[in-house]
N, C-alpha and C positions, 0 to 999 in steps of 0.2 A: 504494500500500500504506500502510496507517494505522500510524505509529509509534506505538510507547505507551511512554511517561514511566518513568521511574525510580522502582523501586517498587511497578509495576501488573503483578498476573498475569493469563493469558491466565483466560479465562471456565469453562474445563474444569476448568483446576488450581480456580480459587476455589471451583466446587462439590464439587472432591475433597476439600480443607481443610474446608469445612460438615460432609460425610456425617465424619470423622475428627473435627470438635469435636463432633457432634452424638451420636458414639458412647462418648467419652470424657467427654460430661456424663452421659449414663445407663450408663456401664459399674459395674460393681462393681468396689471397688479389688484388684490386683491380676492380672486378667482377662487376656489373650493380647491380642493385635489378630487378629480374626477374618479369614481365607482371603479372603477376599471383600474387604473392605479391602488388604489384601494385595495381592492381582490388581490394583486400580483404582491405587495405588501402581505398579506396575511399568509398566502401562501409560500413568500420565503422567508417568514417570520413561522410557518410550519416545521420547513426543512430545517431551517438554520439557526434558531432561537429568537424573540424577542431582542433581546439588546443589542447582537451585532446585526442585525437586519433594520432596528433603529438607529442605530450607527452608517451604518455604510447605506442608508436612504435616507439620511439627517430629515427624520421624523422626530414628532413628537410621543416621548416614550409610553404615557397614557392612553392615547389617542387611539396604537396601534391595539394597545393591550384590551383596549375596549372591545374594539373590532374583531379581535382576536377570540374574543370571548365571548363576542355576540355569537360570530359563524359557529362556536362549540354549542351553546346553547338553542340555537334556532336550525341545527340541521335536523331535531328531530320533529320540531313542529312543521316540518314544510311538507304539505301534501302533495300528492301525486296528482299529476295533470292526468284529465278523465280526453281519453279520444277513443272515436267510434268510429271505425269502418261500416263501411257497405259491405254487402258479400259481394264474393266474386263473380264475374260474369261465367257462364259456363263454356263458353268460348275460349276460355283462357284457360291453358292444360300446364303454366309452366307453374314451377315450386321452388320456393326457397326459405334461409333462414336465415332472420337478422338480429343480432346481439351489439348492444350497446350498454357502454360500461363506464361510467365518470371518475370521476378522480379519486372519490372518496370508496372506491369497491362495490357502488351499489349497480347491478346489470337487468339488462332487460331482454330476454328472449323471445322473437317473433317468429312463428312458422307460417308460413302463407304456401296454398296451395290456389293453382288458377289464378292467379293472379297477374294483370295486364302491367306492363312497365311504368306506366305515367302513375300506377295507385303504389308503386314504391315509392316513387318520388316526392309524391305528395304525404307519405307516412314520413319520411327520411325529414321534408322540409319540417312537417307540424311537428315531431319527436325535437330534430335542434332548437326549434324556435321556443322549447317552452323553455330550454335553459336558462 
């Protein structure tokens, strides 16, 4: 295993730090730090600990630690989006099976049989879009 030096962040955080100077060179003064920032913060404040992720994204150390503890407490009240197919036309003889699986381990198995290509696609869009 490769030691690294005193000083040296892992490759993940240095490009969290880039996208966070590269947002605060073009932000307007006074501006929020945008959701999406936010997320990418919490999630190498996952990998890497609180302090050096507040460190090497010169946050504020409360702020993250909120967030941080919100995302623990609120992943189990978030319900599952409800979507409904149509059946399949019976024109349609082909089959398949779709697995989707996020960050945190939670997956979803779909078997579709008969089913025409445009109603993957429209599964595929509405399953990303509830992220």
């Amino acid at each position: 295993m490769a030691r690294r030096r005193r000083g040296e962040i892992p490759a993940s955080l240095a490009r969290g730090r880039e996208r966070f100077e590269a947002w605060r060179r073009d932000r307007t003064p006074g501006a929020r730090i945008p959701d999406r920032l936010w997320g990418l913060a919490v999630k190498l404040a996952d990998a890497h600990g609180l302090s050096r992720t507040v460190s090497a994204l010169k946050l504020d150390y409360y702020s993250l630690k909120k967030r941080v503890e919100s995302k623990d407490s609120g992943s189990v009240s978030n319900p599952g989006t409800f979507v409904e197919f149509s059946p399949p036309s019976p024109a349609g003889s082909g089959e398949c099976v779709i697995e989707f699986e996020d960050g945190s381990g939670a997956s979803l198995r779909v078997h579709l049989r008969g089913c025409e290509t445009p109603d993957l696609a429209a599964l595929v869009r509405c399953l990303r879009s509830s992220e």
